[in-house]
C-alpha positions in Angstrom: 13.7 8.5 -23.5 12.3 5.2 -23.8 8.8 4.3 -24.9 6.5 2.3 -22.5 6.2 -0.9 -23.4 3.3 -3.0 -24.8 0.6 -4.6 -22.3 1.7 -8.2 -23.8 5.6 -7.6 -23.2 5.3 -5.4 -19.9 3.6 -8.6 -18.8 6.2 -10.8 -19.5 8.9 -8.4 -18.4 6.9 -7.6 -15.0 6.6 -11.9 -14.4 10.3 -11.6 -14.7 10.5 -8.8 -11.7 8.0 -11.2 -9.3 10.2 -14.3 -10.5 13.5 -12.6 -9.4 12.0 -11.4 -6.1 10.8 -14.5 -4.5 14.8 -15.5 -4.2 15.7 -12.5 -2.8 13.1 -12.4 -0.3 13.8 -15.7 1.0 17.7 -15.5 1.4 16.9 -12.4 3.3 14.7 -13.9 5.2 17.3 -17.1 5.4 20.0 -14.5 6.5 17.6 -13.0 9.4 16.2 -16.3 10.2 19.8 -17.4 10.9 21.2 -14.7 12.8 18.2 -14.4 15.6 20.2 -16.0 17.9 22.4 -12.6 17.4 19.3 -10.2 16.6 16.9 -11.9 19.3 13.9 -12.2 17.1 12.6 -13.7 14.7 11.9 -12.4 11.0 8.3 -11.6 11.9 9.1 -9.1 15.2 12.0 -7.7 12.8 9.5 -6.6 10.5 7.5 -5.4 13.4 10.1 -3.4 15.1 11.0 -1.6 11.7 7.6 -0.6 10.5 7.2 1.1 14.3 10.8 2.7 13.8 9.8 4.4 10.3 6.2 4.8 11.3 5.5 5.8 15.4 2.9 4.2 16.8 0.2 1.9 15.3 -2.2 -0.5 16.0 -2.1 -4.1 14.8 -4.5 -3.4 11.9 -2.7 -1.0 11.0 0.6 -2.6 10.7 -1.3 -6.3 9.2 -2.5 -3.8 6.5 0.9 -2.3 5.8 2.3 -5.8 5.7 -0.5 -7.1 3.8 -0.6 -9.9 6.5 -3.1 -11.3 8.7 -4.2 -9.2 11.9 -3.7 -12.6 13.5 -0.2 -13.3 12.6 1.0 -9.5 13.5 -0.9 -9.9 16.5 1.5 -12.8 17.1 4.5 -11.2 16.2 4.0 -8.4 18.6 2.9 -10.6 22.0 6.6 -11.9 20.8 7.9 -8.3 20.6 5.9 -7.5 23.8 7.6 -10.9 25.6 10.9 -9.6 24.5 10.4 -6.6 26.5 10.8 -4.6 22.9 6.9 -3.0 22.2 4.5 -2.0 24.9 0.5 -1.3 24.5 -0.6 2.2 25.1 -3.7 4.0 24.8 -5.6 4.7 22.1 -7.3 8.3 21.8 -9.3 7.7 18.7 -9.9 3.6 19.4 -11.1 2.3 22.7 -10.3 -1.4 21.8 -7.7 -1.1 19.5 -4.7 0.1 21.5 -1.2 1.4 19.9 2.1 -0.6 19.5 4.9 1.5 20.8 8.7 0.7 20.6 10.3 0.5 23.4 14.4 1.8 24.2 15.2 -1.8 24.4 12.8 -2.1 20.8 14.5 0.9 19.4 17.8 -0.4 20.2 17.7 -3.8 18.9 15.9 -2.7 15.7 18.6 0.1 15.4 21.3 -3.3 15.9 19.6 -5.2 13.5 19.7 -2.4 11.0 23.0 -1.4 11.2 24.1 -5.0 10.4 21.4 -4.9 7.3 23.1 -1.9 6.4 26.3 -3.6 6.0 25.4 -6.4 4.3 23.5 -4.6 1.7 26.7 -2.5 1.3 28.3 -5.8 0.2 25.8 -6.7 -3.0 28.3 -4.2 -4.7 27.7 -4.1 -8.9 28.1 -0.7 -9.9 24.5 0.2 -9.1 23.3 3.8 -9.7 20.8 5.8 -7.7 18.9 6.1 -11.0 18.7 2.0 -10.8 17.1 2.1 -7.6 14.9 4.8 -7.9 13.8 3.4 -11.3 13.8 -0.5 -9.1 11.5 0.9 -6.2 9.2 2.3 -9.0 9.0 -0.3 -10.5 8.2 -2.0 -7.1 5.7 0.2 -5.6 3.8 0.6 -9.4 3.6 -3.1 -9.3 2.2 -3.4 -5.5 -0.5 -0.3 -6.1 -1.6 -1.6 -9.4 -1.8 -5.5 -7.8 -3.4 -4.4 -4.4 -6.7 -2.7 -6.8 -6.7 -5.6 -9.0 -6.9 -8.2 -5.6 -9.4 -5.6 -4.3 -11.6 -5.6 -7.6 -11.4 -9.3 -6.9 -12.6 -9.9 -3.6 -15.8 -11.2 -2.5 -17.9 -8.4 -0.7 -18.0 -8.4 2.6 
């Protein structure tokens, strides 16, 4: 077993995690961007879609917070999704202003599209990767987003 490393070297070795990540994100996101003709929707209502798909219902705040995105900008993303004829409002029992996102079939069905073809191409990054890897990547991952989330929070002006 190995022996957690020192604050000053986690650092550095951390900075290298968020350094490799901002290239993956964005040829991802390059890759969706491009194929929305195919998908028909953007990046934004892809995101949308998939948090509804793992998650049920929500309501915007609740999928801006899970984002970590502005209410504004999901708010945006589903009127898209709503256009699209892929997300419907419906009632809220414990909000009377803040209604629920729901997928639609057509929602589910494009989302379940879209995933099938991520599913694919993910299949293709190949390299002999273990489970063990991407367990030990995704808790790596999450670690880092907890830890960063409580150190923004610590930071914030109070409201």
């Amino acid at each position: 077993m190995s022996t957690p490393l020192d604050p000053e070297e986690l650092a550095d070795r951390l900075a290298e995690v968020y350094v490799a990540i901002g290239p993956v994100y964005r040829t991802v996101a390059r890759i969706v961007e491009r194929s929305e003709p195919i998908m028909g929707m953007s990046t934004g209502v892809r995101n949308v879609l998939d948090q509804l798909r793992r998650g049920g219902d929500l309501t915007v705040p609740q999928l801006a917070s899970a984002q970590d995105l502005s209410r504004q900008f999901v708010q945006r993303m589903v009127d898209d999704a709503s256009a699209a004829g892929f997300v419907e409002r419906r009632r809220n029992p414990s909000h009377r202003r803040s209604f629920l996102v729901h997928l639609t079939a057509d929602g589910e069905a494009a989302i379940a599209a879209v995933a099938a073809r991520e599913h694919t191409l993910m299949g293709q990054v190949g390299g002999e990767l273990t489970g063990a890897e991407v367990d030990t990547t995704l808790r790596v991952l999450h670690h880092m987003q907890r830890a960063l989330v409580a150190i923004d929070d610590r930071a914030a002006p109070p409201r």
